[in-house]
Wavefront OBJ file of the C-alpha trace (Angstrom):
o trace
v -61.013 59.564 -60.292
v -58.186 57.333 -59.320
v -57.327 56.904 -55.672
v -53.989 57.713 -54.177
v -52.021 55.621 -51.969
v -50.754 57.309 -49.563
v -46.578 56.561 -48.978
v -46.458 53.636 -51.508
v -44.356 54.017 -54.333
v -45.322 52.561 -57.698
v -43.195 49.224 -58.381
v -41.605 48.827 -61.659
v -42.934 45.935 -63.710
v -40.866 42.664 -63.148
v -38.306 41.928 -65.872
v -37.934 38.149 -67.094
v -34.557 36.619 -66.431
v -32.587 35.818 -69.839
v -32.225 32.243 -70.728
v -28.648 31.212 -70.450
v -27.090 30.019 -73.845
v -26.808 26.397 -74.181
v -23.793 24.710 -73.932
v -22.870 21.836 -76.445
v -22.562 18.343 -74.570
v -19.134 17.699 -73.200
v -17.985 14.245 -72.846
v -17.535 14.013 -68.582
v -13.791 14.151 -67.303
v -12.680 11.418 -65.541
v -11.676 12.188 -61.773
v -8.886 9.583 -59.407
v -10.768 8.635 -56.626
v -11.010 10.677 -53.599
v -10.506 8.929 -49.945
v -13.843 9.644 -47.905
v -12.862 12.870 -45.575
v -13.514 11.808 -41.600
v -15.746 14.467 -39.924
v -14.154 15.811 -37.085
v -16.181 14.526 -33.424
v -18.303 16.917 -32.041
v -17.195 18.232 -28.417
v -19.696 17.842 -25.722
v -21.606 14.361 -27.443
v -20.585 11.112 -25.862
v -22.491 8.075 -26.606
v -24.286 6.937 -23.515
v -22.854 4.446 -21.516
v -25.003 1.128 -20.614
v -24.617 0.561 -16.870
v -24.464 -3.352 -15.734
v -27.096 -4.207 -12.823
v -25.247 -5.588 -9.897
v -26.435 -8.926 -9.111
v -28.442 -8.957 -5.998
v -27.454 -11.775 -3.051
v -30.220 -13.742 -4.206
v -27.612 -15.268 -6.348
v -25.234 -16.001 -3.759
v -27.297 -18.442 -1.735
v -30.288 -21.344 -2.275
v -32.927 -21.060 0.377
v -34.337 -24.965 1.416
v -37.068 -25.560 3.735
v -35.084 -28.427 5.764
v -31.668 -26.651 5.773
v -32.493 -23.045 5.721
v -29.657 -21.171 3.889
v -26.804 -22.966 1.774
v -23.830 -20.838 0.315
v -23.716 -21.558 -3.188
v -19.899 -20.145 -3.992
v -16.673 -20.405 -1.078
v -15.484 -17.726 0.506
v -12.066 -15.745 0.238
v -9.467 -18.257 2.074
v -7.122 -15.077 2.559
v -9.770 -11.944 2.763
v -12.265 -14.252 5.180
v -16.466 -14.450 5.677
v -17.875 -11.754 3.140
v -15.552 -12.185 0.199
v -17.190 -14.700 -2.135
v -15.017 -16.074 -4.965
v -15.844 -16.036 -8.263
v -16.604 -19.218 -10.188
v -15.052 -18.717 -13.726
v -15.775 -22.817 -14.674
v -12.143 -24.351 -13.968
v -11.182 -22.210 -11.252
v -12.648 -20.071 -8.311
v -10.911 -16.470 -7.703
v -11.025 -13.705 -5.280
v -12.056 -10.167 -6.839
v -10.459 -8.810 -3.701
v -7.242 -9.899 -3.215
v -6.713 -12.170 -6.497
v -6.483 -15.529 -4.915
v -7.431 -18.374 -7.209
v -8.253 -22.086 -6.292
v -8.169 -24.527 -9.159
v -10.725 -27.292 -9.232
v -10.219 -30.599 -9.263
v -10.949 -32.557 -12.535
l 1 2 3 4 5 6 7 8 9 10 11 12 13 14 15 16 17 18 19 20 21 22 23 24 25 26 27 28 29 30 31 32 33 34 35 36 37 38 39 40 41 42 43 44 45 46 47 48 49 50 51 52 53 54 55 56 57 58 59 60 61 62 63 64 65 66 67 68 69 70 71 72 73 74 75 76 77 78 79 80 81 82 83 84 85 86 87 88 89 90 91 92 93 94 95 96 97 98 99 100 101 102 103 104 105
């Protein structure tokens, strides 16, 4: 004797899907060109920004045995002891107050 299922429903044999007519070849139409479409930016992403290290005051002064500590750059003439100027090759200026002292060539 054949054995019941109980609350399954026999399923219908699966049907294949008809084969679409073919189509006869059509010569490709010829489009203008289309401008590339910018995406619009993304809220909330920013690109991480790369941080500079500050330089430490190593680089401010040249430690000798005989002479102890030299200052490598002058200071401020205007701001006074604790501004150093900046040497930018031709010139030294103040960061501070935006003195500059031209070198002599």
């Amino acid at each position: 004797m054949a054995e019941k299922t109980k609350g399954k429903k026999a399923q219908p044999p699966e049907k294949a899907a008809p084969k679409p007519a073919e189509k006869p070849a059509e010569k490709p139409v010829e489009k203008p060109e289309e401008k590339p479409v910018e995406k619009p930016k993304e809220k909330g992403k920013k690109p991480a920004k790369v941080k500079k290290k500050e330089k430490g005051a190593y680089t401010r002064y040249k430690v000798d045995d005989a002479s102890g500590l030299t200052r490598l750059r002058p200071y401020c003439e205007r701001c006074g002891p604790g501004y150093f100027m900046a040497d930018h090759g031709d010139r030294f200026a103040c960061g501070h107050c935006g003195f500059t002292r031209y070198k002599r060539t």
